[in-house]
C-alpha positions in Angstrom: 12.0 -6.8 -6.9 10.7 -3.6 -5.8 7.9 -3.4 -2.7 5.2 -1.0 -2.4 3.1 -0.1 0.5 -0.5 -0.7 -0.3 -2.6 1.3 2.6 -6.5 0.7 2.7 -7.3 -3.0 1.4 -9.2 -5.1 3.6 -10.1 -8.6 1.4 -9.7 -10.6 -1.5 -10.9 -8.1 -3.9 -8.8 -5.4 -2.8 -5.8 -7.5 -3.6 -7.0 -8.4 -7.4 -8.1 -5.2 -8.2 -4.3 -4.3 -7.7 -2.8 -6.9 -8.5 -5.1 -6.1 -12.4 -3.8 -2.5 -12.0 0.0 -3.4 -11.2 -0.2 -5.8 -14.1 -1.9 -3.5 -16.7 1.2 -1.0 -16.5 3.8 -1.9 -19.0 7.1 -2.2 -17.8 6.1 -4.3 -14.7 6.0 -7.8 -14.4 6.0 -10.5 -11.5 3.5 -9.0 -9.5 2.3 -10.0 -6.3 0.3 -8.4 -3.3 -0.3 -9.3 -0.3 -3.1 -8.4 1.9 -1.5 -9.3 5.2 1.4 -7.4 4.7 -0.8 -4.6 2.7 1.9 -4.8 -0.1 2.9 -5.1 -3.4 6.0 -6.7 -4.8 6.8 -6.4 -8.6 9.6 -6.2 -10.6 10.4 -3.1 -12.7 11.7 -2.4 -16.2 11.7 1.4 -15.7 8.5 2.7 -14.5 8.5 5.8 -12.6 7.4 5.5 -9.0 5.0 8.5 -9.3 3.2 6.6 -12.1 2.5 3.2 -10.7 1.5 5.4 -6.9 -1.0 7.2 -9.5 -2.0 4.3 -10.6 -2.7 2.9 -7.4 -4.4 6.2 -5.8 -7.2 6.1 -9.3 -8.8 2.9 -8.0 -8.8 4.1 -4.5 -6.0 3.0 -2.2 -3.4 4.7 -0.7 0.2 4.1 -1.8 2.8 4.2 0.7 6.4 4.4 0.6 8.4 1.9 -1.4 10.6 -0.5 0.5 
């Protein structure tokens, strides 16, 4: 499992629309994000970091570093 800091969500929405995102990129699987923690756990076959941060910046949120 891989964790990625998700900077800029602030409710329940915030946390589907990424959760949708995360999920929509093949390779990625058993995805969870958590607003508390403003986070994003997932498990990945081979997806390059730069991608799912892209991914992450086109719906508006700021990817942090990956933990």
């Amino acid at each position: 499992m891989e964790t990625l800091k998700i900077n800029g969500m602030s409710c329940g929405h915030c946390t589907s629309s990424v959760t949708k995102t995360l999920e929509a990129i093949p390779g990625l699987s058993q995805v969870t994000v958590n607003l508390d923690k403003g986070e994003a756990t997932f498990t990945n076959s081979g997806v390059a970091l730069e991608d799912i941060r892209a991914a992450v910046s086109k719906i508006g949120f700021d990817p942090g570093k990956l933990t």
